[in-house]
C-alpha positions as CSV (number, residue, x, y, z in Angstrom):
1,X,-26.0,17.7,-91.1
2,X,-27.3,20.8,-91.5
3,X,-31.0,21.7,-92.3
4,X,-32.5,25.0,-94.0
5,X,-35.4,26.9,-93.4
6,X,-36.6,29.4,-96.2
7,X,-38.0,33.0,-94.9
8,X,-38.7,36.4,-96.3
9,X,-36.0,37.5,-98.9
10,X,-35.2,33.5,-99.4
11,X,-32.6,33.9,-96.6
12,X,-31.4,30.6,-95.0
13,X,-31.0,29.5,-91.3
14,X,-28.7,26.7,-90.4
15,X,-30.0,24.7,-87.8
16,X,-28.1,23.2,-85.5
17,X,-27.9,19.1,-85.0
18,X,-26.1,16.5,-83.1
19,X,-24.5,19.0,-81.0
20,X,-25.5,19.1,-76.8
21,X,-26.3,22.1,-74.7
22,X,-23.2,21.3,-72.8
23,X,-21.1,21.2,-75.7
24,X,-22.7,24.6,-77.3
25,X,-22.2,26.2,-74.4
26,X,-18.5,25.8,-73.5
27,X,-17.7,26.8,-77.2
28,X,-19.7,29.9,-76.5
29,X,-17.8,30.3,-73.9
30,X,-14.1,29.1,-74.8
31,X,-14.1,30.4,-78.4
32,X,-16.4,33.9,-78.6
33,X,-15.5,35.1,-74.9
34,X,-19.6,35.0,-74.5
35,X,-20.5,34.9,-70.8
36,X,-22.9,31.6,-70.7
37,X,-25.7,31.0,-68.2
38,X,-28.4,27.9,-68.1
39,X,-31.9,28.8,-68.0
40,X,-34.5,26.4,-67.4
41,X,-35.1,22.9,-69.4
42,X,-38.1,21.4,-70.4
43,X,-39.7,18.2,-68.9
44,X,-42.3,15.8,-70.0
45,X,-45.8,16.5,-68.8
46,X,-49.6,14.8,-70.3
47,X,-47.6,13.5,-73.3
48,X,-46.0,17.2,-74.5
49,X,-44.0,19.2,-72.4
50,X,-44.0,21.6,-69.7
51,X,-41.2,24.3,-68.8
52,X,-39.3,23.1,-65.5
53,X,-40.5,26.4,-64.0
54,X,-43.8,24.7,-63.1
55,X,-45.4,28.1,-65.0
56,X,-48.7,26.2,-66.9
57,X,-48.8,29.7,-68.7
58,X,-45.2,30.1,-69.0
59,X,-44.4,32.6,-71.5
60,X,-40.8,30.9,-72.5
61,X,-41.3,28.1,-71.8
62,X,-37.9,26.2,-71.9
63,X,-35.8,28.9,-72.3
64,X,-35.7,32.0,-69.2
65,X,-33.5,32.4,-66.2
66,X,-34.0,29.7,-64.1
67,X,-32.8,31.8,-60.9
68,X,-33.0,35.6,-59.5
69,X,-29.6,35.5,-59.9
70,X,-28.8,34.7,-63.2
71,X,-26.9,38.1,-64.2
72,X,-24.1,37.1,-61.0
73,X,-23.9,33.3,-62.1
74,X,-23.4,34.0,-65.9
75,X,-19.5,33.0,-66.7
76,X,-17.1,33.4,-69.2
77,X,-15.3,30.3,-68.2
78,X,-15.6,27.7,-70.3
79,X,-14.6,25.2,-67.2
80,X,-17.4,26.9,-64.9
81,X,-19.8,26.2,-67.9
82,X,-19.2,22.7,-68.8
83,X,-19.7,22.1,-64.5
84,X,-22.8,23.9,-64.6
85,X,-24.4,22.1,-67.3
86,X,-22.8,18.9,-66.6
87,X,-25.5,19.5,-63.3
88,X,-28.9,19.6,-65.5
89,X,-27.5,18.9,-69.3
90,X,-30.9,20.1,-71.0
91,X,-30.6,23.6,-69.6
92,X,-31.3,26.3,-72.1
93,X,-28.5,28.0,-73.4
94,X,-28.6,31.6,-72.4
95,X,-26.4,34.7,-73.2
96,X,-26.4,38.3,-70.9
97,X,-26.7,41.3,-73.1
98,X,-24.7,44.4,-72.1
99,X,-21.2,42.7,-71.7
100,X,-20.1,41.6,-74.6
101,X,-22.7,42.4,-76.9
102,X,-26.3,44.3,-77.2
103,X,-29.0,42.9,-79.4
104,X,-31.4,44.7,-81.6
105,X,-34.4,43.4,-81.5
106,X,-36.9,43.2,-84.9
107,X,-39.5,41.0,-86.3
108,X,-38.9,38.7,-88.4
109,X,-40.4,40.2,-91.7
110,X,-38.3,43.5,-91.1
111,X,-35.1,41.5,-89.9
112,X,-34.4,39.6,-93.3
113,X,-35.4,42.5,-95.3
114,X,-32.4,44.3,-93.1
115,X,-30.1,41.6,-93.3
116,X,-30.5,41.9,-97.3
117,X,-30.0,45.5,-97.5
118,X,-26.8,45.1,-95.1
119,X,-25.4,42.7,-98.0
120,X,-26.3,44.3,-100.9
121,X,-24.1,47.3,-99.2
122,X,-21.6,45.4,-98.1
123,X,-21.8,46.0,-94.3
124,X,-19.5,43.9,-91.9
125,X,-22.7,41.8,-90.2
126,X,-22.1,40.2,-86.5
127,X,-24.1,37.0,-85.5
128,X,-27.5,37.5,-85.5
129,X,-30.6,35.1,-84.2
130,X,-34.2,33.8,-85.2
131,X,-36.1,32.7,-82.8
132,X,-39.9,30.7,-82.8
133,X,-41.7,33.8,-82.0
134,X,-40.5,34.6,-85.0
135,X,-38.1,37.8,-84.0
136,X,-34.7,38.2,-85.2
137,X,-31.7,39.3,-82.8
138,X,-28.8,41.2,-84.4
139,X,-25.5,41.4,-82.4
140,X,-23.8,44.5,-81.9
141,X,-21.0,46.3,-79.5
142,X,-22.7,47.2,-76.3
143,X,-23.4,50.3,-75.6
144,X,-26.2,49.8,-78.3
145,X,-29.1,50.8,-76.0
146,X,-28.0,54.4,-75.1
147,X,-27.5,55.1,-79.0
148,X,-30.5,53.7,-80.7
149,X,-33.1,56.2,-80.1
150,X,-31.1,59.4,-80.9
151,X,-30.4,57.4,-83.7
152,X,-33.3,56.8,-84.8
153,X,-34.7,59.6,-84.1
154,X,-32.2,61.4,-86.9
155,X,-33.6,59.0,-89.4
156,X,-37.1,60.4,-89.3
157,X,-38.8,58.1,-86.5
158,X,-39.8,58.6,-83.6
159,X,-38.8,55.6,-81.3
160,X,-41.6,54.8,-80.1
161,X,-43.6,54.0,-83.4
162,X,-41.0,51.3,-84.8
163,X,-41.2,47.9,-83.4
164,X,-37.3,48.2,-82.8
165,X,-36.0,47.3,-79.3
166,X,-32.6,46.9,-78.4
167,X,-31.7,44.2,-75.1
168,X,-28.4,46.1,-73.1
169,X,-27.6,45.5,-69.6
170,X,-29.5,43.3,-67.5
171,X,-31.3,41.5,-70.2
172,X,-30.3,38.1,-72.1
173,X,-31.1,36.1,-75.1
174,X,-31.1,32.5,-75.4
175,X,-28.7,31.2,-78.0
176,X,-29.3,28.2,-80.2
177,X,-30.0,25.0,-80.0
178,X,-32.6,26.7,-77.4
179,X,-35.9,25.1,-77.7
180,X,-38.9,27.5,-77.2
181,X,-41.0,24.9,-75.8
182,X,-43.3,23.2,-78.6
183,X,-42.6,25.8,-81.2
184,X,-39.2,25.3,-81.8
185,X,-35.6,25.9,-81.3
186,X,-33.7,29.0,-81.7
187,X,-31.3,29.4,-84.9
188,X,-28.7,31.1,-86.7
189,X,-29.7,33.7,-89.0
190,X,-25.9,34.4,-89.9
191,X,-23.5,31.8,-87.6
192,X,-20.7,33.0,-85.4
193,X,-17.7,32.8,-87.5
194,X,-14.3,33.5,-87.6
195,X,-14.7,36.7,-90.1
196,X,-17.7,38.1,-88.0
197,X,-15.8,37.9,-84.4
198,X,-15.2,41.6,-84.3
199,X,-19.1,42.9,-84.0
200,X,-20.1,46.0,-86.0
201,X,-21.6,48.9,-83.8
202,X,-25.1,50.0,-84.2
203,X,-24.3,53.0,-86.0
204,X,-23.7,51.0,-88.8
205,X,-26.6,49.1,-88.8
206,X,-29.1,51.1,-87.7
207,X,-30.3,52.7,-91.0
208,X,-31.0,49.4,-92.6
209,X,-32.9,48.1,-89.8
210,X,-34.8,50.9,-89.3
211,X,-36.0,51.5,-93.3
212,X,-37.0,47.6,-92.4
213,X,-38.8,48.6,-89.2
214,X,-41.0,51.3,-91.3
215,X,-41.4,49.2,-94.0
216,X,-43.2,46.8,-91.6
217,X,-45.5,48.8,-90.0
């Protein structure tokens, strides 16, 4: 069954249930050609619970690389996946940026008032994430990063004034069910579906979400 959550613009966020780490990940994997890697897990600890980096002020806890060499492990295989997390089954759940997609990165405020605009003009929309830090992640073709701030900057802005990042090569997300230690588990602003396999490029994004950055300055 699936449970809503009500934000800014009365947008609503499936959350996932009854479905494993394991199992999310190999579908990642097997059916949106998304390199999967497992992150670390949280573990019991003075009746709540403690990320299994050992980090008391752990920052994510639950849900960060678990290794230096995460970028080199990450897979596309759907077989390699379900072995990996078959090893430690409560692994997060996380995705490298810079292969097959980039993410833009907004608060959460300015990312449903963008993902209203983007409907209201129509605009072909790719998955896109809410996390318990309450930030939203909108997937796009890579290549993201080198664009945005030119971009931007031809909208009025300077880049540096928007709270508007984008997450390209060498950095990840972590994908739902993710939990965020205590606070939560990552969700699905707008799902991965069939119709939103083919992921718009940041061009055509970009002047929504940045009216929506300015607006929530």
């Amino acid at each position: 069954m699936e449970e809503t959550i009500r934000g800014t613009e009365a947008a609503q966020i499936p959350q996932q249930r009854g479905t494993s780490l394991l199992e999310t990940a190999v579908r990642y994997a097997e059916e949106r050609h998304w390199d999967v890697f497992p992150g670390t897990w949280l573990v019991p600890a003075d009746g709540g619970q403690r990320c299994s980096c050992e980090d008391p002020a752990c920052a994510a806890p639950g849900a960060h690389p678990a290794r230096g060499d995460w970028a080199a492990q990450a897979t596309g295989s759907a077989t390699v996946a379900r072995r990996m997390w078959q090893k430690q089954p409560t692994a997060s759940v996380l995705l490298p940026t810079g292969r097959t997609f980039d993410a833009i990165d907004v608060p959460e405020t300015a990312g449903f008032l963008a993902l209203a605009r983007m409907r209201r003009m129509e605009l072909a929309l790719g998955p896109v994430t809410l996390t318990p830090d309450r930030r939203m992640r909108f997937f796009v073709l890579p290549g993201a990063a080198a664009k945005v701030p030119d971009l931007v900057r031809r909208l009025g802005w300077s880049p540096h004034v928007l709270d508007l990042g984008v997450l390209g090569e060498g950095a990840y997300v972590a994908a739902p069910p993710t939990r965020l230690g205590t606070w939560g588990a990552v969700q699905w602003a707008c799902r991965p579906t069939a119709a939103n396999r083919w992921l718009p490029d940041v061009e055509e994004l970009i002047s929504p979400l940045t009216y929506a950055c300015g607006r929530d300055r």
